[in-house]
C-alpha positions in Angstrom: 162.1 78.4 63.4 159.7 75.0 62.8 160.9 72.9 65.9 160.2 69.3 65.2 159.8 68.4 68.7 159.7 69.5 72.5 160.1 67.8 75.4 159.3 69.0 78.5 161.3 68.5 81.6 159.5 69.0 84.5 156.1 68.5 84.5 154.7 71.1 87.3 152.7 74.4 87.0 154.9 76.4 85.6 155.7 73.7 82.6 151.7 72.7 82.5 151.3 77.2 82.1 153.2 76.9 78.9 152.7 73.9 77.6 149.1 75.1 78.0 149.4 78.0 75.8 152.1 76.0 73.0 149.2 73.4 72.9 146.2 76.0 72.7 148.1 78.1 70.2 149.2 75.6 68.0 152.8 76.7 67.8 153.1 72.7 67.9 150.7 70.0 67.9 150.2 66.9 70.7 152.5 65.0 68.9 155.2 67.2 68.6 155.2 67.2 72.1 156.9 65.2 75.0 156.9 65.5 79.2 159.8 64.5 81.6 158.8 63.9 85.2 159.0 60.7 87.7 156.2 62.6 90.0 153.1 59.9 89.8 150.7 62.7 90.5 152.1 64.7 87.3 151.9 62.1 85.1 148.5 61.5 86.1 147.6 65.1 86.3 148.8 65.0 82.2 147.1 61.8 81.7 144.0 63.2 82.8 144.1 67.1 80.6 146.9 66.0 77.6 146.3 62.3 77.1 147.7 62.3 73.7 151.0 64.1 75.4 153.5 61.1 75.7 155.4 60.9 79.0 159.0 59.7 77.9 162.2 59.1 80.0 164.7 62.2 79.6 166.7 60.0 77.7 164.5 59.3 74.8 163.2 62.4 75.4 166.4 64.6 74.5 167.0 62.4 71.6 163.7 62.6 70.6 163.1 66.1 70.9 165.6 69.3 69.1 163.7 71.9 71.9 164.2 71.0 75.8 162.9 73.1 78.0 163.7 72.9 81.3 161.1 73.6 84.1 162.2 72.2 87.2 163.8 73.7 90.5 167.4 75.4 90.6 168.8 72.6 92.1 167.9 70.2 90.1 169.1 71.8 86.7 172.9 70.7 86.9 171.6 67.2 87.8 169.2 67.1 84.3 172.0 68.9 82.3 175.1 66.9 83.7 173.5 63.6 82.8 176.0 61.2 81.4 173.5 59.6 79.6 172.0 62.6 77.7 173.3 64.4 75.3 172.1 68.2 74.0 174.1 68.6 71.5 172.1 70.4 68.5 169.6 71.2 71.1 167.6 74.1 72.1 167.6 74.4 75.5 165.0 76.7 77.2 165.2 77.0 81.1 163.0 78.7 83.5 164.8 77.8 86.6 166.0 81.2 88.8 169.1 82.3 89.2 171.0 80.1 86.6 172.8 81.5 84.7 173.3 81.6 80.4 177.0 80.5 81.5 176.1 77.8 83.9 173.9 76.0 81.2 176.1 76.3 78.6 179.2 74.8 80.4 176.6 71.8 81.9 175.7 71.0 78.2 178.5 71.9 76.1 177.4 74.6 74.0 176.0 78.3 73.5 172.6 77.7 71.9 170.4 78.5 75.6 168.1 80.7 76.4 167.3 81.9 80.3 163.9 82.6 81.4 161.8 84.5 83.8 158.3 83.6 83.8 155.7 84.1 86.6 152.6 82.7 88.3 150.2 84.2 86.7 150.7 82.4 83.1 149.2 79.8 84.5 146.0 82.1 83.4 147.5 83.6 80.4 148.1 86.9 82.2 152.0 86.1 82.7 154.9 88.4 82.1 158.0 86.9 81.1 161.5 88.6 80.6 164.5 86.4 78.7 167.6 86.1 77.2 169.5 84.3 74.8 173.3 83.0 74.4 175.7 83.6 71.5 174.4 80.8 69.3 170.7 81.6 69.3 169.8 83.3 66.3 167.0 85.9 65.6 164.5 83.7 64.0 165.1 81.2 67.2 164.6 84.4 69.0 161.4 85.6 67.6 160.3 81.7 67.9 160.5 82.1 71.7 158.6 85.7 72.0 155.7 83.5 70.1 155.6 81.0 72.6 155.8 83.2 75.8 153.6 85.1 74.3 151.3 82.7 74.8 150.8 82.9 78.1 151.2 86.7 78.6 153.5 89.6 77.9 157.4 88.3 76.7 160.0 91.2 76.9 163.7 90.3 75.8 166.3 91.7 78.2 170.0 91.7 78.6 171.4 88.7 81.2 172.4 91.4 83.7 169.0 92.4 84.5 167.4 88.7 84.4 167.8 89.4 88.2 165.8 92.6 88.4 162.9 90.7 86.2 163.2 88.1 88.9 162.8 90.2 91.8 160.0 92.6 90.1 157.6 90.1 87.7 159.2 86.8 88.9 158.8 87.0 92.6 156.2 90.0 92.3 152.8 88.2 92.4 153.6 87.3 96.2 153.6 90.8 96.8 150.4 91.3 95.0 148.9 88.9 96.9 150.0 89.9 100.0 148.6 93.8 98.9 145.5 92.3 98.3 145.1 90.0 101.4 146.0 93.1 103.4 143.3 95.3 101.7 140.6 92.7 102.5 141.7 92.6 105.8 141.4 96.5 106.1 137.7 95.9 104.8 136.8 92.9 107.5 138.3 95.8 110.2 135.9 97.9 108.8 133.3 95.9 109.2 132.7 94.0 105.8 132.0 90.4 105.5 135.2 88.7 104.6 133.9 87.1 101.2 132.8 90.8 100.0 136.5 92.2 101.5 137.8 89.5 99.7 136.0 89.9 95.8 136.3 94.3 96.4 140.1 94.0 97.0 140.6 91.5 94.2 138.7 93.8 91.8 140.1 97.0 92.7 144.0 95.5 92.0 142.7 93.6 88.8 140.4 96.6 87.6 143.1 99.8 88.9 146.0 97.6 86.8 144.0 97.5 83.5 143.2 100.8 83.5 147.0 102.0 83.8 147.6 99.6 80.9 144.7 100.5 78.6 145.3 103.8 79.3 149.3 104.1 79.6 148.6 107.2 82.1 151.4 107.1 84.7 150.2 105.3 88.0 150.8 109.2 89.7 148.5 110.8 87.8 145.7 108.3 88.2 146.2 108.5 91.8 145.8 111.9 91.7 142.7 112.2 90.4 141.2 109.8 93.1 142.8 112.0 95.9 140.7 114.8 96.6 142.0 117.6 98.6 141.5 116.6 102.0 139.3 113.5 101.1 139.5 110.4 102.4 142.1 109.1 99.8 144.8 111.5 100.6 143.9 110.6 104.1 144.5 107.3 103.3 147.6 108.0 101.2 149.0 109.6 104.2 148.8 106.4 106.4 150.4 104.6 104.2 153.5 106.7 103.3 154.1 107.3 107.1 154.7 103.5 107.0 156.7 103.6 103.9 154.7 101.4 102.3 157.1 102.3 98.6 160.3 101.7 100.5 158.8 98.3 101.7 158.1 97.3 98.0 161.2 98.8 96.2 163.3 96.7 99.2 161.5 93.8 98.0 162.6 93.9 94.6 166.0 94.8 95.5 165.9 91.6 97.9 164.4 89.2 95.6 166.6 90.1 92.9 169.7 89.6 95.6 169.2 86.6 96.4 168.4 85.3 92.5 172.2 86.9 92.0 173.3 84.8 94.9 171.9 82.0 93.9 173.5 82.2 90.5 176.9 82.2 92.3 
């Protein structure tokens, strides 16, 4: 697939993340490119890194444009797609929004030819991981178009619609648990007496440097931590803390939560 041209409709981090990596890749050039938003500050945060990026209304920008991908919040996706004044037909449409369904979409613009994403936070640093799926009417060169540009910001897996909501609740939502594992740790260091800038850079580097080694290595995440916990060390001391406030059942509920309420929101 050789799109012609893209527009963009919604113009915030998670569209700048992979319109970043389209434009850095060269899947399509500047001009092949368009942005939808009425934000001031988003066209002038474009205006400032994408100059040559126009900023269209979504009008001409659906006319203009055979790809549309949709980046802006759940609510707001059956406003965009319902437009009287816009019309998809022959049009890709791409949307990241949670919980919306490959149904929804194509009743809202009149045909089959959509694909649902997942993408996360952390594309915004090429480090993403994004899980999607496609309706009846997108075809597998279309389909291996889309791993090429997701894959520009990260890892792009292609799942079936019924576990879109999982991918939400584990990758989609999952950074926030990161982070919250991390701020925790650094914590743990400042009660232990570090300075809260060293906490801070030790926990960030343990999660960062612990995850590429699973992935470099592909041992399971078990058998790494058994090798750090020495027979009573102060790992397994450790270890024991944390399973006595079931720190796994916290995180599996989490993702079974998350990926609740994206089924909900579907609904």
């Amino acid at each position: 697939m050789k799109p012609k041209r893209l527009v963009l409709i919604g113009g915030g981090q998670m569209g700048r993340a992979l319109m970043s990596g389209i434009l850095s890749s060269s899947i399509l050039e500047p001009s092949q490119v368009c942005f939808v938003d009425p934000s001031k500050e988003t066209q002038q945060w474009w205006g400032e890194h994408y100059p040559e990026v126009a900023c269209e209304d979504l009008k001409s920008g659906v006319d203009s444009s055979d790809v549309v991908l949709l980046a802006v919040k759940p609510n707001l996706v059956p406003v965009v797609t319902t437009d009287q004044n816009v019309d998809f037909d022959g049009k890709l449409v791409i949307s990241v929004a949670a919980g919306i369904s490959l149904g929804q979409l194509a009743s809202w613009i009149g045909h089959h030819r959509v694909v649902r994403v997942m993408p996360n936070t952390p594309s915004l640093v090429r480090e993403g991981a994004s899980g999607f799926c496609c309706d009846t009417q997108v075809d597998a060169t279309t389909r291996d178009w889309i791993q090429s540009v997701l894959s520009c910001v990260g890892l792009a897996v292609e799942v079936a619609e019924t576990q879109m909501d999982a991918v939400t609740g584990l990758s989609g939502s999952g950074p926030a648990y990161v982070c919250l594992i991390i701020e925790a740790l650094a914590d743990g260091g400042v009660q232990a007496g570090l300075p809260r800038p060293l906490a801070m850079k030790l926990a960030t580097q343990t999660v960062l440097g612990t995850a590429k080694m699973i992935d470099s290595t592909g041992r399971h995440p078990g058998e790494l931590k058994d090798a750090v916990a020495s027979p009573g060390g102060t790992t397994i001391a450790a270890i024991a803390e944390l399973e006595k406030n079931a720190i796994r059942g916290a995180l599996m509920q989490a993702v079974q939560a998350s990926a609740e309420r994206s089924q909900q929101m579907g609904k």
